[in-house]
N, C-alpha and C positions, 0 to 999 in steps of 0.2 A: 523430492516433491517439487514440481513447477509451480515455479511464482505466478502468481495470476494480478493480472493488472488492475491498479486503484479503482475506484468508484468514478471519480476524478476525470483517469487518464481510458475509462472505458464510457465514460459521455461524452469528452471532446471525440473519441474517435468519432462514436456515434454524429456527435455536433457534426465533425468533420465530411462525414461520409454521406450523409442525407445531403447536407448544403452541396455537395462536387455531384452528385446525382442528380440532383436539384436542378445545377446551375447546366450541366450536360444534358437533362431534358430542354429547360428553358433557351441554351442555345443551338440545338436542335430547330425548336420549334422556329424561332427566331431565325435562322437562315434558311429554313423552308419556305418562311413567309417572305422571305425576303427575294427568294430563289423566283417564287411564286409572281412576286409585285416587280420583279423586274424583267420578267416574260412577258407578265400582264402591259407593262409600258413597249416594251418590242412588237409585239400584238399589233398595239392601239395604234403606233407609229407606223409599222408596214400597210397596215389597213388605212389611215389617213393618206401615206404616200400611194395607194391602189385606187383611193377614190378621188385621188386629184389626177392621177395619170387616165384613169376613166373619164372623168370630166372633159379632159384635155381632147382624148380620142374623140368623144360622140360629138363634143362642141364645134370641132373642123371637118365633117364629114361633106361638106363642100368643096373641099380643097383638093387638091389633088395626092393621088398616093405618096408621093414625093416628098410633097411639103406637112404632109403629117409625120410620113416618116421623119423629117428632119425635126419639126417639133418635139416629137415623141423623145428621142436621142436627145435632144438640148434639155426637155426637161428630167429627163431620167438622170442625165450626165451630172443637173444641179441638185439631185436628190438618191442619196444612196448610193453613191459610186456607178452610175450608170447599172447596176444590178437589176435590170429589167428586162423581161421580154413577155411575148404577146403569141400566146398559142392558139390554136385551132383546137376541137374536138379532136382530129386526128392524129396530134402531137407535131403537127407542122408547126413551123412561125409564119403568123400572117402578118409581123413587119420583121424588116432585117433588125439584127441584134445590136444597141447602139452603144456597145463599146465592144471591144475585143474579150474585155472579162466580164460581159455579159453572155458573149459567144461562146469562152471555153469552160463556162461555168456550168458543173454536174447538176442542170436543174432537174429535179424528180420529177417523174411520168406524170401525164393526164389524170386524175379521178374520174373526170367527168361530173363533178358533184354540183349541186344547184347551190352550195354556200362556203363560204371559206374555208378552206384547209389551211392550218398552220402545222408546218415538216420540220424534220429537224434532218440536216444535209453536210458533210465535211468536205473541205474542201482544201488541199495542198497543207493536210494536218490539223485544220482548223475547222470550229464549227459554222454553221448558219443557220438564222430561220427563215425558212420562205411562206411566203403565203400565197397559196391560189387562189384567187380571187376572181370567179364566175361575172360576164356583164354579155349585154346583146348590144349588136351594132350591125345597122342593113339589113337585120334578120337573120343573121349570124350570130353564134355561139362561141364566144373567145371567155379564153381564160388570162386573165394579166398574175403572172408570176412576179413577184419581188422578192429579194433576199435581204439579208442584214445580218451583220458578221456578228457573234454570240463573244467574243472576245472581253469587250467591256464589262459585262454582266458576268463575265467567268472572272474578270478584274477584281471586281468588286465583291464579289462571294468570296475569294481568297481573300481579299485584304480582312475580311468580315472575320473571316474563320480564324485568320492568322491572328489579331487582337483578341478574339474570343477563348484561344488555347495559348495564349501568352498571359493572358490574364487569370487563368485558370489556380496557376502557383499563388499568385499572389492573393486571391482570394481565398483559395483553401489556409494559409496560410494566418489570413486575418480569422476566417470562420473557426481554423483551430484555437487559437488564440483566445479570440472571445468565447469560446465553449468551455477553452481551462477555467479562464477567469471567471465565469459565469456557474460553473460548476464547484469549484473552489470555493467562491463565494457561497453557495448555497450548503455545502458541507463542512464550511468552517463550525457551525455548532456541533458535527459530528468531531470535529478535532478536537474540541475544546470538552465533550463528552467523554474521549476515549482519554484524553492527558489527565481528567480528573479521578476516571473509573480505574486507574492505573496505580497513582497515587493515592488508593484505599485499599486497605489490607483490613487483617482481623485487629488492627491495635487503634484504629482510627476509624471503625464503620459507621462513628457519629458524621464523619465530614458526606456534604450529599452532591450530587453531580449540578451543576450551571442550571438553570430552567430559562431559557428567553421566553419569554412573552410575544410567542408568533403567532400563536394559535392553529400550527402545522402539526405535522406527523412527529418533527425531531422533539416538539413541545410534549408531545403526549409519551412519546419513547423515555426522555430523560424523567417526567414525571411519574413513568412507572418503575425505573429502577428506583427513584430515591424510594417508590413504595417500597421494592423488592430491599432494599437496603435496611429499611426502617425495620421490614419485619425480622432479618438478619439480625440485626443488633437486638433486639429483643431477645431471640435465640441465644444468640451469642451471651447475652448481660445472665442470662437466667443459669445458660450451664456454668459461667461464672461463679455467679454465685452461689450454685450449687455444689462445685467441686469448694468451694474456699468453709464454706456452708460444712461440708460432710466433712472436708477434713480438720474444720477445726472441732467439729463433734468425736470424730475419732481417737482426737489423741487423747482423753479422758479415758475411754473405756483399753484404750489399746497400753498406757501407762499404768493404770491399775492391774492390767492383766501380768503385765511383764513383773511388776513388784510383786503381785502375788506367789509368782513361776521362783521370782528370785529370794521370796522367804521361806518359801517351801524345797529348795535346795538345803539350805540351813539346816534344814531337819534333817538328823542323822538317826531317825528310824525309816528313812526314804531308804524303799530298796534301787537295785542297779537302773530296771527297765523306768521305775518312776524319774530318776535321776534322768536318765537318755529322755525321757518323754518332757520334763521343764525344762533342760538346759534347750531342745528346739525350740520349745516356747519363748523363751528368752531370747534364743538368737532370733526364731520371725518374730517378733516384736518388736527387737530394735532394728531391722530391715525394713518393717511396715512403720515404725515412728521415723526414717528418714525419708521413706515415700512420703510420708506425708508432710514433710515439715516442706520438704520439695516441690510439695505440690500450693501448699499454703506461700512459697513465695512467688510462685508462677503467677497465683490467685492474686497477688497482691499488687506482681509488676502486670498485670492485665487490666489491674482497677486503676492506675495511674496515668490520669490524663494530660497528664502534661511533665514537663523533665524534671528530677527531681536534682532538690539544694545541694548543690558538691560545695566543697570547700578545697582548700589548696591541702596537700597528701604528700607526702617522703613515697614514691611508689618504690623506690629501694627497702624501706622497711615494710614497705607489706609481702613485697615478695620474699624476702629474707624470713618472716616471721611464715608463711606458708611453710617454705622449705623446714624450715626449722620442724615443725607438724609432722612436716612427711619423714624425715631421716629414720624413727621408728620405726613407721612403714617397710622405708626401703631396706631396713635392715632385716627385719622379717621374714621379707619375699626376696635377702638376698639379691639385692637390685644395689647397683651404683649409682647412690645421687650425686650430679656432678653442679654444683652454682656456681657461676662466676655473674656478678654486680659491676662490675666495672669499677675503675678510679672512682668516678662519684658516690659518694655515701647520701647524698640527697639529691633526689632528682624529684623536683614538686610535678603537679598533675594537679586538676581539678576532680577529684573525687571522692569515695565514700571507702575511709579505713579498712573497712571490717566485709564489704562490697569487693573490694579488690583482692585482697587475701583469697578471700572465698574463691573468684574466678583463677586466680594461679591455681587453687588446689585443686578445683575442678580438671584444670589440664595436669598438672603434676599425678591427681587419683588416675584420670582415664592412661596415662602413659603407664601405670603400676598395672592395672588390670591386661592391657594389650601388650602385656610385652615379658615372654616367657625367661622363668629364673634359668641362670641369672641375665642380668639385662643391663641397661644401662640408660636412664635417664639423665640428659642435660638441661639445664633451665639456665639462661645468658638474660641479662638485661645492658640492655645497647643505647645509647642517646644520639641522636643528630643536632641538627639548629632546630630546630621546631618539633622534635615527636620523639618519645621513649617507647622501644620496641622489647617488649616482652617475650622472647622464644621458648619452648619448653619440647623437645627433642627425644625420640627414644629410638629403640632398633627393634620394636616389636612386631606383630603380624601385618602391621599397614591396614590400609584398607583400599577398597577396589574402588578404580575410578567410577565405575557404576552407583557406588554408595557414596560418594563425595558430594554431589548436592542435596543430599540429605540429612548428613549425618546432626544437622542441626535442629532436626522437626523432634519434637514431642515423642515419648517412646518408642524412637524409631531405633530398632536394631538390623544390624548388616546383616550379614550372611553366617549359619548356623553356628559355623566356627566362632563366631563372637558372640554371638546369643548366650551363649555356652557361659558367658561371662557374667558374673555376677553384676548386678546393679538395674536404676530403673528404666535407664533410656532419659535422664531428666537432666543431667547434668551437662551434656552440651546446650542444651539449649538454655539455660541456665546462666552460664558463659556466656552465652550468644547477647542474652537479656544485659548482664551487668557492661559490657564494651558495649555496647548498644547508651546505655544509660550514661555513660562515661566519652560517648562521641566517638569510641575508637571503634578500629575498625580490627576483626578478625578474622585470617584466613589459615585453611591448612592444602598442605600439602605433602603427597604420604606414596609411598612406592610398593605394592604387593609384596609382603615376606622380607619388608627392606626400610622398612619405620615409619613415624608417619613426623610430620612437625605442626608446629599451632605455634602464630606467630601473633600477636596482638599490640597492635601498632596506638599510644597515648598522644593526642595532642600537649604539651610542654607547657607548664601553666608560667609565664616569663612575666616576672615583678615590673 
């Protein structure tokens, strides 16, 4: 399945990418304008230098050809690098060219046009602008050419460009930045949302999500779950107390049923099939009197809001007195119970006597059911510096890694081979409840066709 990127880190992109588009139109525009206003000043300049070399020409038209030529050249020479010359309609020059690189310069043909031209013209690699500049003189039609090298203004457009994509990194870089931050910021209530909705399960759906007082969207979102939550726990409290409800009604009529089954055995005018028909009654009765008792304590640890009064426990003697319980058993069904306690004959704990027995049996029962005669159960109790570990080991059918996150729910049975097995589905979860209740913690760990183990690790209650 591909990861798809945070809310977060898919608005900075966003932030990011508008802002570099943004900033590459705006410096776009920006060096056009710029391209534009420094033509516009090339223009303004060739055209000022065309109507002062005009002025010069019609002003001396006393003079001899001579002495204007030599004018014209003195002032051409102090303006523009001598880049001037003086055509005729024809494409002749009607004065000599007053520098050498006014002469070998590629000037562009005649128009003939009654108003300025501005050309764009290269010359030994480089550009220029020239302008034709239309004037009469004597009754003559001359056109005054000037040029102007385009180099500066290609100067100065790079340098432009060059700060413009140098700056680029580092603004994308801030724009990202403030887009994490800014976005971050704005989805911190969704963090604080999701670590709350997290930490609520079925044992706590009184606790309700954060609500700020924004008056946005995440204000209205978290006030609908704590509705959506509220209505949950109403659900939830009801089937509660309905299952703790039905089964405490049950075990009246389900007790009387089984006494009755078991007086009526007694009778020894009871023929065979009547005998066969109470001894099942008997046996589902006291199968249905352990569902339910089963179920009356699920009912009870699901009413408990808060941890319940442990006191300091010999957890050696409770598991000793489990074992003890089971050896019948294991004799029975032909199984080897194997206990080893350790050196310590007291190892205290914070918990509940009668609570802890119960959860060893639960694992010492479920090892007797899943594990075909004859068999072989171990139950080890182990101490460290801080924690007493409770193991209970068998070699029976395993179960499938596929059933291992489960095997803890509520009448959850595996795969048909174990269905097959007597009991409610209640007693791991049951286990689950009492190490829960006791702060420990319980794992297993089980290999197909090759055993399984249930390890249940106690905090060490130290005087």
């Amino acid at each position: 399945m591909t990861r798809r990127w945070s809310i977060s880190l898919r608005l900075t992109a966003w932030f990011g990418g508008i802002f570099f588009l943004g900033w590459l139109l705006f410096g776009a525009a920006m060096w056009l304008n710029l391209k534009h206003t420094l033509t516009g000043e090339r223009y303004l300049t060739l055209t000022r230098r065309a109507g002062r070399l005009e002025d010069l020409l019609t002003a001396n038209q006393g003079e001899s050809p001579k002495g204007r030529a030599q004018q014209f050249a003195e002032f051409a020479k102090a303006t523009g690098n001598g880049l001037c010359e003086v055509y005729r309609a024809n494409g002749s020059r009607a004065w000599p060219s007053p520098t050498p690189a006014a002469q070998a310069f590629p000037w562009p043909s005649i128009r003939n046009s009654q108003h300025d031209q501005f050309r764009q013209v290269r010359s030994a690699g480089e550009g220029y602008w020239v302008l034709e500049h239309p004037f009469s003189m004597g009754g003559e039609n001359l056109y005054l050419l000037a040029a102007a090298p385009e180099s500066g203004n290609q100067l100065v457009l790079a340098r432009f460009l060059t700060g413009l994509l140098a700056s680029i990194p580092v603004l994308l870089l801030i724009s990202s930045a403030g887009g994490y931050f800014l976005s971050r910021r704005a989805l911190l209530p969704v963090d604080r949302i999701t670590a709350s909705a997290r930490s609520i399960s079925i044992t706590n759906l009184s606790k309700r999500l954060p609500v700020a007082n924004s008056g946005d969207e995440l204000q209205r979102l978290a006030e609908t779950c704590n509705a959506m939550l509220e209505r949950l726990e109403t659900a939830v409290n009801r089937i509660k107390q309905f299952t703790a409800d039905a089964s405490h009604d049950l075990r009246g009529p389900i007790s009387f049923t089984r006494t009755v089954a078991e007086v009526a055995l007694r009778n020894p005018a009871a023929d065979s099939d009547s005998r066969r028909a109470l001894a099942d009654i008997v046996e589902e009765s006291a199968k249905a009197a352990v569902l339910l008792e089963d179920l009356l304590t699920l009912a009870r640890a699901d009413a408990v809001q808060s941890d319940a009064v442990l006191a300091p426990v010999n957890l050696a003697a409770a598991v000793e007195d489990a074992c003890e319980m089971a050896r019948p058993v294991a004799g029975e069904r032909h199984h080897i119970l194997s206990v080893a306690l350790g050196a310590e004959k007291i190892v205290n704990v914070l918990g509940d006597f009668a609570s802890l027995r119960r959860l060893v049996w639960v694992l010492i029962d479920n090892a007797f059911k899943y594990t075909p005669s004859p068999g072989r159960i171990d139950v080890r109790l182990t101490t460290s510096n801080h924690e007493a570990t409770v193991t209970v080991c068998d070699n029976g059918i395993g179960i499938p890694q596929t059933d291992l996150p489960r095997i803890f729910d509520r009448f959850y049975r595996a795969d048909p081979s174990r269905s097959q097995v007597e009991g409610s589905g209640l007693g791991l979860a049951i286990a689950k409840w009492i190490a829960e209740m006791h702060h420990a913690d319980i794992v297993v760990s089980s290999v197909e066709h090759g055993g399984t183990t249930f390890r249940v690790a106690f905090p060490l209650f130290l005087e």
